[in-house]
C-alpha angles and dihedrals in degrees: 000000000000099000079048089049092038092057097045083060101054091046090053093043103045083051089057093050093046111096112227116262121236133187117256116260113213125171095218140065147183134220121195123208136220133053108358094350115189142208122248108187088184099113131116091180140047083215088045087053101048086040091066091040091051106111093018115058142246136084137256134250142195106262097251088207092050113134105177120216116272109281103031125088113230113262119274123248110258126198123243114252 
């Protein structure tokens, strides 16, 4: 019954400790073309972002979900060369 009880208290105790997990926030994404193209919102750059669909096809957006963190104003929009 105490190594039951010991262990509950470390359980309890270690998921006190752990920090939350949150999903990554990024301005900028990236849609791929072609058959079944996908969205990657895992881009800190516009640049960043043209760089990866270089080659492949497809063009990058602002991450319409996008908060930045307090003190910093969202990406602006730039036009495609």
């Amino acid at each position: 019954m105490r190594i039951l009880l010991f262990i509950l208290a470390i359980f309890v105790v270690s998921a006190g400790i752990g920090t939350r997990a949150e999903a990554q926030n990024y301005p900028w994404c990236a849609l791929y073309s072609g058959p079944g193209g996908g969205t990657n919102c895992g881009f800190t750059s516009f640049e960043q972002c043209m760089d990866t669909l270089r080659g492949i096809g497809g063009f990058c957006n602002q991450n319409p979900q996008y908060n930045p963190p307090a003190g910093q104003s969202a990406p602006r929009a730039r036009k495609h060369s």
